[in-house]
VMD Tcl script that draws the C-alpha trace (Angstrom):
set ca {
  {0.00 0.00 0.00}
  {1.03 3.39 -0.62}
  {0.55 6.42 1.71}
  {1.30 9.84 1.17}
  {2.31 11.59 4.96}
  {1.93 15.36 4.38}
  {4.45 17.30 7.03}
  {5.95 14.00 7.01}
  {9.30 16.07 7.50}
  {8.26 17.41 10.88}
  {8.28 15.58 14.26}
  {5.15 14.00 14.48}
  {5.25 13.49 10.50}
  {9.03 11.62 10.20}
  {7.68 9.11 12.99}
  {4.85 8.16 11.23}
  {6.95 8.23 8.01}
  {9.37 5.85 10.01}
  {6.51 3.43 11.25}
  {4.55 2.98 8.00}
  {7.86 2.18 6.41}
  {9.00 0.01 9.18}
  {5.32 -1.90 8.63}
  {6.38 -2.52 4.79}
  {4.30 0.43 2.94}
  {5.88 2.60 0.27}
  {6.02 6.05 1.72}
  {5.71 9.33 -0.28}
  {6.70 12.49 2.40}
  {5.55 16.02 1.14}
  {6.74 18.71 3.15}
  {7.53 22.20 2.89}
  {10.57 22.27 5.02}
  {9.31 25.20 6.39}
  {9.16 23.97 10.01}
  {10.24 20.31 8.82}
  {13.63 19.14 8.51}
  {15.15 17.11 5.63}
  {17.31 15.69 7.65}
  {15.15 13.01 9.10}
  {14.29 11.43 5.76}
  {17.87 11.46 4.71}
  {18.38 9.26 7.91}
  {15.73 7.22 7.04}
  {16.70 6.80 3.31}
  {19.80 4.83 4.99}
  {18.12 2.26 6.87}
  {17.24 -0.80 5.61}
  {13.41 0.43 4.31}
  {14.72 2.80 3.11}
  {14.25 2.55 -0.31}
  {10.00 2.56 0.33}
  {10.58 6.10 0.90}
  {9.88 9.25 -2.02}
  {10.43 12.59 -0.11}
  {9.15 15.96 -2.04}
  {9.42 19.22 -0.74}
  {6.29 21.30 -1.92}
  {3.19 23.11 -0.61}
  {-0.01 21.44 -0.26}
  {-1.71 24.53 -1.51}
  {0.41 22.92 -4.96}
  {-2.53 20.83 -6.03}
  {-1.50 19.69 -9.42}
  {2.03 18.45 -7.50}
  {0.15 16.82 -4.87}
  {-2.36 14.80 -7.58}
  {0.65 14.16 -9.71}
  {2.36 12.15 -6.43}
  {-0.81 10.60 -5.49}
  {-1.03 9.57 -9.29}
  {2.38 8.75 -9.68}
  {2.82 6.16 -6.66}
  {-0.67 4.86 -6.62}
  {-1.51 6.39 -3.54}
  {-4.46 5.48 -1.61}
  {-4.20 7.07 1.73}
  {-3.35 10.32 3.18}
  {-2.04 10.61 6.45}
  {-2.54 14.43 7.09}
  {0.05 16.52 9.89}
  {1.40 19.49 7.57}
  {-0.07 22.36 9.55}
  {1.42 25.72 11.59}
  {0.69 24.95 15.65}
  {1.50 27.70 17.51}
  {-1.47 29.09 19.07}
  {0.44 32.70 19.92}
  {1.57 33.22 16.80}
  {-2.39 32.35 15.49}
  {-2.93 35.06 17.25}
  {-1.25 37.42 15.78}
  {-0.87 36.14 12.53}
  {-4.07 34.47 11.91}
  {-4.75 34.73 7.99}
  {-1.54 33.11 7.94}
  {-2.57 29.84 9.65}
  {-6.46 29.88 7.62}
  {-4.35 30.01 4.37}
  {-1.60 27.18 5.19}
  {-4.45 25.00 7.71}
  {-7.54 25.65 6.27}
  {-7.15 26.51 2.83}
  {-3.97 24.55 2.21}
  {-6.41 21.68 3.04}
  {-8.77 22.84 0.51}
  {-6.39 22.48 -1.98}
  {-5.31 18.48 -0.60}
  {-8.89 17.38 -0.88}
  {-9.31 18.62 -3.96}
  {-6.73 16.65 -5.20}
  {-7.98 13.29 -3.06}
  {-11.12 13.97 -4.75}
  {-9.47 14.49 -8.51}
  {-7.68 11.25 -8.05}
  {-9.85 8.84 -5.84}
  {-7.72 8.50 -2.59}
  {-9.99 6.09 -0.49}
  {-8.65 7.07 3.16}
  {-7.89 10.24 4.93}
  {-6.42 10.01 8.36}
  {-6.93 13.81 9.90}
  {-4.21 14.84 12.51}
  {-6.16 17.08 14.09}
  {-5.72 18.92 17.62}
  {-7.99 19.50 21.01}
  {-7.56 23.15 20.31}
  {-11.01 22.47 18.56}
  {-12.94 22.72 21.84}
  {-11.78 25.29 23.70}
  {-11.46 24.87 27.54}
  {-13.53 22.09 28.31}
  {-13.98 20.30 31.36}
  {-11.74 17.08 31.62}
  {-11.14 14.77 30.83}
  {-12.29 15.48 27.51}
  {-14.26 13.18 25.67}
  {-15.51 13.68 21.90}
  {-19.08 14.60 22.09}
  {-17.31 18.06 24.06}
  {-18.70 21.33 22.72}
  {-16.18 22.58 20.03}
  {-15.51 25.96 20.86}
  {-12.13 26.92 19.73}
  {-10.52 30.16 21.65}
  {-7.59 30.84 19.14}
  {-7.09 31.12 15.28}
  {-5.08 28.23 15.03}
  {-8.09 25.78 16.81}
  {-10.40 27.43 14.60}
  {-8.19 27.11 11.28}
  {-8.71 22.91 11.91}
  {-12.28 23.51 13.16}
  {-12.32 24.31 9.55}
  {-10.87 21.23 7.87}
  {-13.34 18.83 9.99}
  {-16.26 20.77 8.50}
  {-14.80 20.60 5.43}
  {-14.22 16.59 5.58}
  {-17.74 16.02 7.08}
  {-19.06 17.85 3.74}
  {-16.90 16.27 1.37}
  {-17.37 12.91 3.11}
  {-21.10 13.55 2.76}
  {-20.83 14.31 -1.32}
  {-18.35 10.88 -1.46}
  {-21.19 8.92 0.31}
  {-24.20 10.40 -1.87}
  {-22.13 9.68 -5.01}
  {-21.12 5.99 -4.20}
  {-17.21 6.40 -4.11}
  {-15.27 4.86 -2.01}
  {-14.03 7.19 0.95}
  {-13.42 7.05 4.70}
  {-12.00 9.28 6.79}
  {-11.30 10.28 10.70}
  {-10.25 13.26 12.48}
  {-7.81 12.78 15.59}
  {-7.63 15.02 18.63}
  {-4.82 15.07 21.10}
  {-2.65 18.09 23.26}
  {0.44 17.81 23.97}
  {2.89 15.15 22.06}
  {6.41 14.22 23.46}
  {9.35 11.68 23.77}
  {11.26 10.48 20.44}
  {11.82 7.31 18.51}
  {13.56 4.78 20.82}
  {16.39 3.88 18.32}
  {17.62 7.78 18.78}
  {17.36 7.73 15.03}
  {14.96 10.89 14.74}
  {13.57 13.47 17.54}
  {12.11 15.98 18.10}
  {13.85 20.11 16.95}
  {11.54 22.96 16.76}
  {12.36 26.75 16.41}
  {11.09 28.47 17.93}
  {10.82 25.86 21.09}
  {7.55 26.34 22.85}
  {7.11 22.49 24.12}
  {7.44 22.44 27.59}
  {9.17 18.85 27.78}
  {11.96 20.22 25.08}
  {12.21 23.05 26.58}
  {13.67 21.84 29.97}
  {15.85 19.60 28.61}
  {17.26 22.78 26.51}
  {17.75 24.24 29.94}
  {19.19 21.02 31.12}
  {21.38 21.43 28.44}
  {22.41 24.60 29.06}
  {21.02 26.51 26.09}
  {18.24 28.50 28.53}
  {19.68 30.10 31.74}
  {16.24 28.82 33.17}
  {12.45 27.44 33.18}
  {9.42 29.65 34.37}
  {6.37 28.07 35.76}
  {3.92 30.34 34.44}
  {1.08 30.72 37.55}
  {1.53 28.49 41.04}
  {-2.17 29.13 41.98}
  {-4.28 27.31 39.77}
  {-6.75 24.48 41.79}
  {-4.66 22.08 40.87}
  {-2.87 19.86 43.95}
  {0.39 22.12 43.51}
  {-1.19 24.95 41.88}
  {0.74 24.45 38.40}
  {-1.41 23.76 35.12}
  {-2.07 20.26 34.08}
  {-1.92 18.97 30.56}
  {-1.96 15.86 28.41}
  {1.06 13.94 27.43}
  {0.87 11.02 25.06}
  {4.30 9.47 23.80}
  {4.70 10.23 19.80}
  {5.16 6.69 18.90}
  {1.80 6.35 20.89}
  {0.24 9.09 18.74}
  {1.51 7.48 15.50}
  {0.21 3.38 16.19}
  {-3.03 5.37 17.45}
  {-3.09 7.01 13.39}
  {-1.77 3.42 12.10}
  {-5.25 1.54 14.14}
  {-7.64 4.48 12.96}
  {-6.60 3.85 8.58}
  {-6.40 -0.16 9.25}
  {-9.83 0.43 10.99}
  {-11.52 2.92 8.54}
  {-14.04 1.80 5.93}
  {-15.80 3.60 3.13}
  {-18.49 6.30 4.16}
  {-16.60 6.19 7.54}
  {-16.38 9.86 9.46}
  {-14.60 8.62 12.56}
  {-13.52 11.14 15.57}
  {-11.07 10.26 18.13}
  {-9.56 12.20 21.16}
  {-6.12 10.59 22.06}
  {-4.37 10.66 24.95}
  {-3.26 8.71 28.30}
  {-6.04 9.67 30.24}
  {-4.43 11.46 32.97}
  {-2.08 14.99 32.92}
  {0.67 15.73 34.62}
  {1.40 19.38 36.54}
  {3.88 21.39 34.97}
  {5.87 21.25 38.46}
  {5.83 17.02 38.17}
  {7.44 17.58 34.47}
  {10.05 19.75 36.10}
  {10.72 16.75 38.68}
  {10.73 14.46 35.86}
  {13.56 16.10 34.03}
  {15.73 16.19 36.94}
  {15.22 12.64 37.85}
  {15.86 11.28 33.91}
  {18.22 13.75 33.70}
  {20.17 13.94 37.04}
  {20.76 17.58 36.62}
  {19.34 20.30 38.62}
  {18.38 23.77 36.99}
  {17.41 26.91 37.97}
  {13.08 27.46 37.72}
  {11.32 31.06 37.96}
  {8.01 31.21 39.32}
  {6.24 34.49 37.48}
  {2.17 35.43 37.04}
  {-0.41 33.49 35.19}
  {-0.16 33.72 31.01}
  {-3.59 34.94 29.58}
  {-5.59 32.37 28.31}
  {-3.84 29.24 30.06}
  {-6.50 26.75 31.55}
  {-6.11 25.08 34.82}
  {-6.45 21.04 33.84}
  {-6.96 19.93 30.24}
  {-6.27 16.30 29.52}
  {-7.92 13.94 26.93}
  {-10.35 10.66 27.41}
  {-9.36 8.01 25.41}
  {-11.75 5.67 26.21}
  {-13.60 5.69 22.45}
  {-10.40 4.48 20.76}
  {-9.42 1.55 23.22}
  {-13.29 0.57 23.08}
  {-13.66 0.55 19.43}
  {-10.09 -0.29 18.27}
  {-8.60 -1.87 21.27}
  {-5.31 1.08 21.28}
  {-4.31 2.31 24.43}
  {-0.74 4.22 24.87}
  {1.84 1.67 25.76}
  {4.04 4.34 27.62}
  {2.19 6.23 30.81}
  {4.92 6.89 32.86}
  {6.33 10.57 32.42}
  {9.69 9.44 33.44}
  {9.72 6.63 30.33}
  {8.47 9.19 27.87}
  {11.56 11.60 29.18}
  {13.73 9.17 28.78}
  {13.27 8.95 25.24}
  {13.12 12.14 24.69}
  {16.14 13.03 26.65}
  {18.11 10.17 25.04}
  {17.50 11.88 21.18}
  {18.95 15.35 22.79}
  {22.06 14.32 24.72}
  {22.92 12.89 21.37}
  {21.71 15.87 19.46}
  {22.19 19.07 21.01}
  {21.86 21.29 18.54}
  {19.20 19.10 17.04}
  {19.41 18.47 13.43}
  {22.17 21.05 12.57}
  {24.68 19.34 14.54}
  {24.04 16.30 12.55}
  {24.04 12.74 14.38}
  {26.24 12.96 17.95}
  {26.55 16.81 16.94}
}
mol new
graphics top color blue
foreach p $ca { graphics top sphere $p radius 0.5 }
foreach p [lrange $ca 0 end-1] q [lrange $ca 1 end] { graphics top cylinder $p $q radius 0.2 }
display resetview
């Protein structure tokens, strides 16, 4: 089978690029490089699947490139990440993120519809609904408080409309949409991790200050209702996130619209991340404590009890520490992430 992973350059894109190729699929990975990093599918050229994998740097927004690919390989699912995901800069930039989210999508189904891709796996985001009350299950209100929530708000509406037209006309087409917060740890082999810039990740961003490249962390607000009065969020291990994507296109069927929030079912306090890192790490560090940032909710954590009932997935890793671990592993080796090539 053949599956085209758009932002398959980025962090959560290379490790589902690296999974469908390590489960025998030919690969093609379309990314702009404009947050992604070619680096990653150079590494994975070199290992022994290698050879499954066709990277292309375009746009999505390119549709004729992106029907000519799906032509070309015989391409029958999409596996959809390439997005922008930074809720600040939403804000301030917001056309920016409906032209590259929303409308960039426009542009991708028109070319799934053009050439009769039967699957469309959604990477979506629990940005979608807001500040709900956790854990959070799927039948939540949608009520997205930022551009960038609202820009993928978009795309489901758009793939419950054109899965609607598929349906009416008889062709064969499934789809789902997948919600989840916050994503962390890296590939266990230490092959490919995780290098943003700007940072904004909370678990990569310690272990930059472990590292020395931040003089310190802030805990942003100590008196939320929360047992130690830091904010609790979501953390699901990204080779978690990717088998949960893998179950949801083995599982879909035509005139499928499926909707699943992923997660561990728990959070975890910013201050218990902090502990984390030191213990994986054995380093201490220097922490701030400073006000509140506008807009940050007290608890928000997913239920992923639809998934595990209806597909049987569950994350394998739970344990902050373990997801750490991996995480930490991929930057002692890489501290200056990509650019200092393997070891660097």
């Amino acid at each position: 089978m053949a599956v085209m992973i758009t932002g398959g350059a980025g962090y959560i894109g290379s490790h589902a690029v690296q999974r469908m190729l390590r489960d025998g699929h030919e690969v093609v990975a379309f990314d702009s490089l404009g947050r992604g990093h070619r680096e990653p599918m150079d590494l994975l050229k070199q290992q022994d699947y290698g050879k499954k994998l066709t990277f292309v740097e375009g746009d999505i927004a390119d549709r004729e490139t992106v029907a000519g690919l799906i032509r070309d390989h015989g391409v029958d699912t999409v596996m959809h990440f390439a997005a922008l995901a930074y809720v600040g800069e939403s804000v301030t930039e917001p056309l920016r993120y409906y032209r590259n989210n929303t409308a960039g999508t426009l542009s991708l189904l028109e070319a799934v519809e053009e050439t009769g891709v039967s699957r469309f796996v959604f990477s979506s985001t629990c940005a979608t609904y807001g500040e709900p009350t956790p854990p959070i299950r799927e039948d939540a209100a949608q009520s997205p408080i930022n551009p960038y929530g609202v820009s993928k708000l978009h795309v489901e509406h758009m793939l419950r409309d054109f899965g609607h037209k598929q349906r009416l006309a008889g062709n064969p087409f499934g789809w789902a949409a997948l919600r989840y917060f916050n994503v962390a740890g890296s590939d266990r082999t230490c092959l490919i991790g995780e290098d943003h810039d700007p940072e904004t990740h909370l678990i990569p961003v310690i272990l930059n200050t472990v590292l020395g490249k931040r003089e310190s962390i802030s805990i942003f607000g100590t008196d939320y209702p929360t047992p130690d009065g830091t904010c609790i969020r979501d953390y699901v291990h990204v080779e978690d996130l990717v088998d949960a994507h893998v179950h949801v296109m083995d599982a879909i069927e035509h005139g499928d619209e499926r909707f699943y929030n992923l997660g561990i079912g728990r959070g975890y306090s910013v201050r218990e991340i902090i502990d984390a890192v030191k213990r994986v790490t054995g380093v201490d560090f220097k922490v701030t404590e400073t006000a509140r940032r506008s807009g940050d909710p007290p608890e928000l954590y997913a239920d992923p009890a639809k998934i595990q009932s209806e597909l049987g997935w569950k994350a394998s890793i739970t344990d902050v520490d373990e997801v750490i671990a991996t995480a930490w592993a991929w930057f002692e080796k890489n501290p200056r992430g990509y650019a200092g090539g393997q070891n660097g």
